[in-house]
mmCIF file of the C-alpha atoms, coordinates in Angstrom:
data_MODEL
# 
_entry.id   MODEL 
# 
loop_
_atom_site.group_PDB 
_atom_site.id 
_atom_site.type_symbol 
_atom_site.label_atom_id 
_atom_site.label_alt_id 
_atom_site.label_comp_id 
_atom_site.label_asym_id 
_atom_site.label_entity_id 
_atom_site.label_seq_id 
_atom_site.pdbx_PDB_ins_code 
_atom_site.Cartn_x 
_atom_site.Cartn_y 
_atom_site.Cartn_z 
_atom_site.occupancy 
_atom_site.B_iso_or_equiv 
_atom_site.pdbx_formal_charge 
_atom_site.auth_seq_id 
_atom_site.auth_comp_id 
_atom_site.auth_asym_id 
_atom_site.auth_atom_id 
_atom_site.pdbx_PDB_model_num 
ATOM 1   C CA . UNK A 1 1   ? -33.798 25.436 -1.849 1.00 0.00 ? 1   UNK A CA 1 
ATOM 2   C CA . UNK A 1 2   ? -36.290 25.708 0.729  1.00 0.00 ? 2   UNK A CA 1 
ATOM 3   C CA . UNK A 1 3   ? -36.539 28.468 3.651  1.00 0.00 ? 3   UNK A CA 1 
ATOM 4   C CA . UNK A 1 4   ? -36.213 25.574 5.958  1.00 0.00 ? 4   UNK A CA 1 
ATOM 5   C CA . UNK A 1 5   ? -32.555 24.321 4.616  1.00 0.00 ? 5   UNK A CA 1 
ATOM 6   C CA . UNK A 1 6   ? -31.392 27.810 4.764  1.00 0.00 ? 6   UNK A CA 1 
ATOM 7   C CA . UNK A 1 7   ? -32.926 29.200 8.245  1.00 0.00 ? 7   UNK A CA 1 
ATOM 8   C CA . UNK A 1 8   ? -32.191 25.691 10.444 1.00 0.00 ? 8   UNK A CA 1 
ATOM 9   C CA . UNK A 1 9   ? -28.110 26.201 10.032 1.00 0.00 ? 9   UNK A CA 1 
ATOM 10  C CA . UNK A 1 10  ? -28.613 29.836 10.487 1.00 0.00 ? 10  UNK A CA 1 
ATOM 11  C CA . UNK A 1 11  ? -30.388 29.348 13.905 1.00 0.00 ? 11  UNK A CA 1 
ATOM 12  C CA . UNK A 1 12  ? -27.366 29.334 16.159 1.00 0.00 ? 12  UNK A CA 1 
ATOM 13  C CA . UNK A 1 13  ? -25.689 32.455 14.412 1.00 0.00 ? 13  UNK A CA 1 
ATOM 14  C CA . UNK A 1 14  ? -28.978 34.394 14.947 1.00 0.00 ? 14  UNK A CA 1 
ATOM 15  C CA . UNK A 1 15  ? -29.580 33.500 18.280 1.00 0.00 ? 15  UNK A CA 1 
ATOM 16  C CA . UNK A 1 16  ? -25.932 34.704 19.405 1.00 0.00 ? 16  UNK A CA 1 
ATOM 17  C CA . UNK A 1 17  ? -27.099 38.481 19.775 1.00 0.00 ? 17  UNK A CA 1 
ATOM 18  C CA . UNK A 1 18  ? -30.198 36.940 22.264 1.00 0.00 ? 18  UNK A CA 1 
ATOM 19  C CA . UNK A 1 19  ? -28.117 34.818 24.315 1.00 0.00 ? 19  UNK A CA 1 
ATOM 20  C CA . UNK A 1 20  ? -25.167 37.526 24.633 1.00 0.00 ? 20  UNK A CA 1 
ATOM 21  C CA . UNK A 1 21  ? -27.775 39.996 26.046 1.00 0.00 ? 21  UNK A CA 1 
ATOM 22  C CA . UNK A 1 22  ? -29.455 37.579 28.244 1.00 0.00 ? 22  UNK A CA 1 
ATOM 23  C CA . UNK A 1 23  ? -26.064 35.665 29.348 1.00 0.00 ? 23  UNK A CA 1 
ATOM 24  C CA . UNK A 1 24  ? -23.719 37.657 32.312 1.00 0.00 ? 24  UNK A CA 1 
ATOM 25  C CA . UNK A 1 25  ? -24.450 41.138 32.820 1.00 0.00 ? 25  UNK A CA 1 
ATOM 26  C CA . UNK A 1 26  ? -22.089 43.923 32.377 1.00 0.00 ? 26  UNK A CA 1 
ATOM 27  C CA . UNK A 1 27  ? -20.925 45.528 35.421 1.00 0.00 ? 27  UNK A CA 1 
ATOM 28  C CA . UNK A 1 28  ? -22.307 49.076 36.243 1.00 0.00 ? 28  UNK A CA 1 
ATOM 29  C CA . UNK A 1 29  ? -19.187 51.584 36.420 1.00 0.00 ? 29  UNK A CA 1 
ATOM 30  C CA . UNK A 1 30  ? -16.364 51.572 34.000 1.00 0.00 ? 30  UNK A CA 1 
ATOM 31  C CA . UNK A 1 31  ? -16.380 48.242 32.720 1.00 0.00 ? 31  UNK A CA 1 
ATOM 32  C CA . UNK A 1 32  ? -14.431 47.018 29.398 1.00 0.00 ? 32  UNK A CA 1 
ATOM 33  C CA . UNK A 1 33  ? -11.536 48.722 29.756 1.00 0.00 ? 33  UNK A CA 1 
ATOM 34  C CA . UNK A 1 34  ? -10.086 47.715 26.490 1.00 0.00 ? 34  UNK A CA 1 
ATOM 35  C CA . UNK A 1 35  ? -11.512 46.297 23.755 1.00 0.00 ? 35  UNK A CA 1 
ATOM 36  C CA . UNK A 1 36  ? -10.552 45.464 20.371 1.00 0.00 ? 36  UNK A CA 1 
ATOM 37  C CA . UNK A 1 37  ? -12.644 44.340 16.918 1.00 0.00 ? 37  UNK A CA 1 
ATOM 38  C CA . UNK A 1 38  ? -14.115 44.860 13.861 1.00 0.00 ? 38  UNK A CA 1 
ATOM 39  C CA . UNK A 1 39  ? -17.309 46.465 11.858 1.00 0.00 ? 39  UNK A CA 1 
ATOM 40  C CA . UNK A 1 40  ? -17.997 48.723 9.038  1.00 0.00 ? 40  UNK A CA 1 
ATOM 41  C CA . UNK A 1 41  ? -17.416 52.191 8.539  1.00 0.00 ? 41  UNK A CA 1 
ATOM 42  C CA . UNK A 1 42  ? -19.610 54.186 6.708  1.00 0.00 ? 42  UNK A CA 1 
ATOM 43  C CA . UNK A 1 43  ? -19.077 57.157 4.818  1.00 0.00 ? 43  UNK A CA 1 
ATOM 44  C CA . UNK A 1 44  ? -18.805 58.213 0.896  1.00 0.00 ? 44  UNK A CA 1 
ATOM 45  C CA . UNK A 1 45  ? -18.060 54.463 0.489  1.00 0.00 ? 45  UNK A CA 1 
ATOM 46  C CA . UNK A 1 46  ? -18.328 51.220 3.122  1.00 0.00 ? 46  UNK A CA 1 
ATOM 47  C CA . UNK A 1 47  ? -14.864 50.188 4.499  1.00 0.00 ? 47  UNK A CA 1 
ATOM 48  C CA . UNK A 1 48  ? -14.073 47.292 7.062  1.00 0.00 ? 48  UNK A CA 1 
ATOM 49  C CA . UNK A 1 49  ? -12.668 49.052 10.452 1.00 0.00 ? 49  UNK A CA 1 
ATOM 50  C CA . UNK A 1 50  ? -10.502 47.140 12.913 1.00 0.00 ? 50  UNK A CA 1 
ATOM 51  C CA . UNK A 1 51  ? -10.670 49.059 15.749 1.00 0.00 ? 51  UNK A CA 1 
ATOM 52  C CA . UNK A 1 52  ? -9.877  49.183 19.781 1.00 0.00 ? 52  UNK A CA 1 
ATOM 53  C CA . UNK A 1 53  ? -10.135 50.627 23.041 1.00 0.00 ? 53  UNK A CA 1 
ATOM 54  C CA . UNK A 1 54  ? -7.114  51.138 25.538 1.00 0.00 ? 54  UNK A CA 1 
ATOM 55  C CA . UNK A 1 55  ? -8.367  52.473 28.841 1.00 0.00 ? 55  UNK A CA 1 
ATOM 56  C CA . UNK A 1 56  ? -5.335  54.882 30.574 1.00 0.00 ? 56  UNK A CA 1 
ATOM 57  C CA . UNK A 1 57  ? -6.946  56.338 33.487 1.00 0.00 ? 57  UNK A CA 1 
ATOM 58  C CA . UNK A 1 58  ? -10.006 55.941 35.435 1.00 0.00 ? 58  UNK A CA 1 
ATOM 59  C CA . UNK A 1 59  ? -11.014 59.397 37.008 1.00 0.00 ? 59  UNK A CA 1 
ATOM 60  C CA . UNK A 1 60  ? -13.446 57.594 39.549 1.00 0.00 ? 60  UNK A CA 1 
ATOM 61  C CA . UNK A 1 61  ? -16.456 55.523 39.452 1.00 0.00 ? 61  UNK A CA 1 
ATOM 62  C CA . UNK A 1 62  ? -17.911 56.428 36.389 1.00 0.00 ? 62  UNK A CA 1 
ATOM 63  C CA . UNK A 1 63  ? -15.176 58.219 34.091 1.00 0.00 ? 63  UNK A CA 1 
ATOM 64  C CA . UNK A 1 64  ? -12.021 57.170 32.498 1.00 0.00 ? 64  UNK A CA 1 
ATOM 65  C CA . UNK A 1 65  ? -9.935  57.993 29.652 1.00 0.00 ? 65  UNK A CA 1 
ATOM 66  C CA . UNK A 1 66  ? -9.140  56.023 26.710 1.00 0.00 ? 66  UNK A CA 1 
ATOM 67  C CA . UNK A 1 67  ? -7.537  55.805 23.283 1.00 0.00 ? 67  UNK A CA 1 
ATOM 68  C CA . UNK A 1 68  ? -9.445  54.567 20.791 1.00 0.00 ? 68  UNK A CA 1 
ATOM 69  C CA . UNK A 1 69  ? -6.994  53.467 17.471 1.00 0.00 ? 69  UNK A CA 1 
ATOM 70  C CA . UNK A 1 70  ? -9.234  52.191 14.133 1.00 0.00 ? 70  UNK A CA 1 
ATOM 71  C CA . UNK A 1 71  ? -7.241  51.168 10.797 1.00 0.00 ? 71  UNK A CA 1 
ATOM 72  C CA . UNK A 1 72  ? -9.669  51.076 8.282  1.00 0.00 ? 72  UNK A CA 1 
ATOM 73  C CA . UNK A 1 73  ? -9.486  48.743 4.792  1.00 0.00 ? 73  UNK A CA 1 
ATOM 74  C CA . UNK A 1 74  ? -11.394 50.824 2.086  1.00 0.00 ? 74  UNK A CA 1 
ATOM 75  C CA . UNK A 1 75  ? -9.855  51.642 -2.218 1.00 0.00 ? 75  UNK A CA 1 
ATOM 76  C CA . UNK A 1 76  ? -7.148  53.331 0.300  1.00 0.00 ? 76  UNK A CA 1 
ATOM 77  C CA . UNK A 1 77  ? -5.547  52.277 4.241  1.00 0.00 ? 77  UNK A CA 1 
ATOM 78  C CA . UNK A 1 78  ? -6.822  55.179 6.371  1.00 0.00 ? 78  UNK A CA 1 
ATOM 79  C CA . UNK A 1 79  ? -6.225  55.400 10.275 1.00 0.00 ? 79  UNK A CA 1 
ATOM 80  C CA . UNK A 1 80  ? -7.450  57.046 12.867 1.00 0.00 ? 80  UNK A CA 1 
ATOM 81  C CA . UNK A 1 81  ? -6.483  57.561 17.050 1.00 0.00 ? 81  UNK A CA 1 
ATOM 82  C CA . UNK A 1 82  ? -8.807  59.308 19.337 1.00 0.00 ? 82  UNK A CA 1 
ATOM 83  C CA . UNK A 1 83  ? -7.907  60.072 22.879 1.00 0.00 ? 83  UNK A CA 1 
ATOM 84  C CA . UNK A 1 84  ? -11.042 60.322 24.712 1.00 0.00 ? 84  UNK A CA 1 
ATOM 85  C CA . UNK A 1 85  ? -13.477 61.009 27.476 1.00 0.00 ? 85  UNK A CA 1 
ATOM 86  C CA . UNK A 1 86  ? -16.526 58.448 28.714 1.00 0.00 ? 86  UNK A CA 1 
ATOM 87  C CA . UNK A 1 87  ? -18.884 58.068 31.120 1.00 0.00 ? 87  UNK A CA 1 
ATOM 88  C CA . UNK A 1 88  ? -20.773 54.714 32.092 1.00 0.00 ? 88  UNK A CA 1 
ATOM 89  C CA . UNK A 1 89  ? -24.135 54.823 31.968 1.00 0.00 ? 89  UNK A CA 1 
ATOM 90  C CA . UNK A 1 90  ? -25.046 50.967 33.437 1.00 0.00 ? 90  UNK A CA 1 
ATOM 91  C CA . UNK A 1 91  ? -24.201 48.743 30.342 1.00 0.00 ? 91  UNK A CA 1 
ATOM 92  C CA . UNK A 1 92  ? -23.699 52.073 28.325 1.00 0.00 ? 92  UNK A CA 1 
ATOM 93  C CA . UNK A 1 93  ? -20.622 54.258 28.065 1.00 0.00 ? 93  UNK A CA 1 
ATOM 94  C CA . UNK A 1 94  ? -20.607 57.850 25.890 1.00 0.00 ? 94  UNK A CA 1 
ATOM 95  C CA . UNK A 1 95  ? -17.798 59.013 24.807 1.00 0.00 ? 95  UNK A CA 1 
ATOM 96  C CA . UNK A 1 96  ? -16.344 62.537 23.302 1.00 0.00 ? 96  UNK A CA 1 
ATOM 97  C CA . UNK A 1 97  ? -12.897 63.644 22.128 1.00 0.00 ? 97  UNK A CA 1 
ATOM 98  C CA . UNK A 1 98  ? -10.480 64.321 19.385 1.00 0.00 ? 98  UNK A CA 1 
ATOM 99  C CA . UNK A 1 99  ? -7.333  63.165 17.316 1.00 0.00 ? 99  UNK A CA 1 
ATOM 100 C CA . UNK A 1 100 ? -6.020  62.288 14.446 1.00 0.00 ? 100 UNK A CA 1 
ATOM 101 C CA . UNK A 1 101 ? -7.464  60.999 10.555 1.00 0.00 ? 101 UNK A CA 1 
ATOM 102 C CA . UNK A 1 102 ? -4.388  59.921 8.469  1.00 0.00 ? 102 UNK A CA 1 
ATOM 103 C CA . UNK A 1 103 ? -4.957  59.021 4.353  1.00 0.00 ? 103 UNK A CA 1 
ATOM 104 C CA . UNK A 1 104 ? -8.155  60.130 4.597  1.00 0.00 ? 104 UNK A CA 1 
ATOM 105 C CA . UNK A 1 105 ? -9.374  60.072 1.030  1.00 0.00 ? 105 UNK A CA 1 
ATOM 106 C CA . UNK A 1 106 ? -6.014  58.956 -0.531 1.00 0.00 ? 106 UNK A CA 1 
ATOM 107 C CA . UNK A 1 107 ? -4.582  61.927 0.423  1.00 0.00 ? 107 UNK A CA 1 
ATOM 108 C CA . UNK A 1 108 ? -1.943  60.880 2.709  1.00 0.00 ? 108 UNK A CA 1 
ATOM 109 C CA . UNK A 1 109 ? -2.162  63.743 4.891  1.00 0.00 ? 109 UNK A CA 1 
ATOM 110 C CA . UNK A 1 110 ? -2.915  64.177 8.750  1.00 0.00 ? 110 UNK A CA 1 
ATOM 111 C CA . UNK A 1 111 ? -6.145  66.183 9.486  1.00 0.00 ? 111 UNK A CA 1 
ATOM 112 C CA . UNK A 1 112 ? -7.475  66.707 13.041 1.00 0.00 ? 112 UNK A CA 1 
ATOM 113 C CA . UNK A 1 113 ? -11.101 65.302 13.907 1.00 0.00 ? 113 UNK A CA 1 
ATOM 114 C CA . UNK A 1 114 ? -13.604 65.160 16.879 1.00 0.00 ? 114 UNK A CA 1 
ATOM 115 C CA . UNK A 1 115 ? -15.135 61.767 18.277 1.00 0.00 ? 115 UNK A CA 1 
ATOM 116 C CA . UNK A 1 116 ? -17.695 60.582 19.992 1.00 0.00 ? 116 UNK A CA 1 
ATOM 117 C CA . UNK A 1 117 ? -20.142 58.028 20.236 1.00 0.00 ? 117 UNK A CA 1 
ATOM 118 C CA . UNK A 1 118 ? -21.320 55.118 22.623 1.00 0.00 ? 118 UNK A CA 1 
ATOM 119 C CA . UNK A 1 119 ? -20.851 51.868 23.885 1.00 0.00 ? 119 UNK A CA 1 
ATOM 120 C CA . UNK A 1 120 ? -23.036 49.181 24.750 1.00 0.00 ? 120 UNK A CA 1 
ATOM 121 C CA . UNK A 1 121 ? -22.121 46.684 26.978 1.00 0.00 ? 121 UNK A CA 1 
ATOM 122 C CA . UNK A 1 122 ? -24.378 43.254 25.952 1.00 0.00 ? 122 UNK A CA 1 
ATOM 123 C CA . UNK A 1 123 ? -22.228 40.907 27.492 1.00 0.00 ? 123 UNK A CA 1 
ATOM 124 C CA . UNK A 1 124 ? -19.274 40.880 30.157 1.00 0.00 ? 124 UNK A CA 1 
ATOM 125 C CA . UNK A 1 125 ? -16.395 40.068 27.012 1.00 0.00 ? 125 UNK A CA 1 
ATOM 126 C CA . UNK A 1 126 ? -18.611 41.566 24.029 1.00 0.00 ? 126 UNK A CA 1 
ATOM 127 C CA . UNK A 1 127 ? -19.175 45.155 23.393 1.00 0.00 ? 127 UNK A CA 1 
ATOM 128 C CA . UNK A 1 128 ? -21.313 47.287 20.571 1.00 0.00 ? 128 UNK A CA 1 
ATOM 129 C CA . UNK A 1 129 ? -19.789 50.341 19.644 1.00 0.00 ? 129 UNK A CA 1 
ATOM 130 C CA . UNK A 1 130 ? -21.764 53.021 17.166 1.00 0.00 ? 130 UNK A CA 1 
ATOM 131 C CA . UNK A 1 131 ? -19.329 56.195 17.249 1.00 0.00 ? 131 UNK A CA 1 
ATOM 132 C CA . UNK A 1 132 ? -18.767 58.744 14.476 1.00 0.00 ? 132 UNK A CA 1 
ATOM 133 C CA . UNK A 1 133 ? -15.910 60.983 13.282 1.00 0.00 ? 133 UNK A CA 1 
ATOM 134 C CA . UNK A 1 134 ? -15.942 64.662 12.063 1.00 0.00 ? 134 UNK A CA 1 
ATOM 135 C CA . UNK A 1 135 ? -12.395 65.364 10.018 1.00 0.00 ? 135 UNK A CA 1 
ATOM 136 C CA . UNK A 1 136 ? -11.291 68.933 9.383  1.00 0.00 ? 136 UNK A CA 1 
ATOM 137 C CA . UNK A 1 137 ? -9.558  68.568 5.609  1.00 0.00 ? 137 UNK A CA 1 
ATOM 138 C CA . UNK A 1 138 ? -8.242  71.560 3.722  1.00 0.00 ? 138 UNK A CA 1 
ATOM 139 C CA . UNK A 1 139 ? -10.851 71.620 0.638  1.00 0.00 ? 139 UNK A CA 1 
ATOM 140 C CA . UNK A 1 140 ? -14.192 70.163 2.775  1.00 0.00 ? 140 UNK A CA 1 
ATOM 141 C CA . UNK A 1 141 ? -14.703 68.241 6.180  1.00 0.00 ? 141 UNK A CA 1 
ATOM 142 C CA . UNK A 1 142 ? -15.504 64.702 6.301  1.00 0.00 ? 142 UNK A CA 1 
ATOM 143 C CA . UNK A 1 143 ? -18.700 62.352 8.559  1.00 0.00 ? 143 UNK A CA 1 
ATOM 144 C CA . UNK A 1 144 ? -17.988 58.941 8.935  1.00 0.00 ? 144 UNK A CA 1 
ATOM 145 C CA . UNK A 1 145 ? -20.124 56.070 11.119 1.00 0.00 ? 145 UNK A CA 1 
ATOM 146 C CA . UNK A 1 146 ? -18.608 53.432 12.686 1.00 0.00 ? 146 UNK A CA 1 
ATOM 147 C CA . UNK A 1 147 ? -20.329 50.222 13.679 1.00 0.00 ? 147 UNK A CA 1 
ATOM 148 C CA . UNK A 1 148 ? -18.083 47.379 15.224 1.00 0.00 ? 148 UNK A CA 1 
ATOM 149 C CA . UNK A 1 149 ? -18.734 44.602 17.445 1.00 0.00 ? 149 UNK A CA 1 
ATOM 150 C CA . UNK A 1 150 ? -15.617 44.151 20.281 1.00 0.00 ? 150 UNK A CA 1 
ATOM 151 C CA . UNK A 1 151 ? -14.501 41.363 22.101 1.00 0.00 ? 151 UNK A CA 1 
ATOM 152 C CA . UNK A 1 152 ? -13.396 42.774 25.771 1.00 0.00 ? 152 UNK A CA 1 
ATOM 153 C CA . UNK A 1 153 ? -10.848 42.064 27.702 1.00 0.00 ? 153 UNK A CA 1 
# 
């Protein structure tokens, strides 16, 4: 098989990402209110996370509040809410808090964690999120990454 059979139907998926970014701009100011999707999360092991945003309140131009719910599919269903603080940044959006790991590491227990992360606006209806979680366990604490791409609404 030649590079040329493989790359040519490959074209259009690879040139999403360009035309997202150069298609409508985000707004500056809270924009993407909610948001749901999926990516990876990366920790010990890699899991596929379904996760969302649910704007509740919008403290003024630039801040809201928001909870942030991920179910992730690893050896074991874990799931996570984060109620949290963020601040946009043009077509980015920071974000810090803290909630709630459940099952984390078969365990089925509940363990507090902080979040925080960012999100990157590339198009009007499709965000980039790159957040992590810190989860206070009983024996040792627990990093994770998470890396989804959102469809907003």
């Amino acid at each position: 098989m030649s590079f040329g059979r493989i790359s040519t139907p490959l074209l259009p998926i690879l040139a999403l990402p360009l035309v997202l970014m150069v298609g409508a701009p985000a707004s500056a100011g809270p924009s993407n209110r909610h948001y749901a999707g999926a990516g990876v999360r990366l920790s010990h092991g890699t899991g596929l996370a379904i996760h969302a945003k649910f704007q509740v309140k919008e403290l003024g131009d630039r801040w809201s509040l928001s909870l942030r719910p991920t179910l992730i599919l690893d050896n074991a269903t874990e799931m996570r809410a984060a109620f949290t603080a963020e601040a946009a940044i043009g077509r980015m959006s920071p974000y810090f808090g803290g909630g709630l790991a459940y099952n984390t590491d078969g365990t089925e227990k509940v363990d507090p964690m902080l979040s925080g992360g960012v999100d990157v606006s590339l198009h009007h209806n499709f965000v980039v999120g790159i957040g992590g979680n810190y989860i206070f366990q009983d024996d040792e604490s627990e990093a994770e990454v998470l890396i989804t791409g959102n469809y907003a609404f």
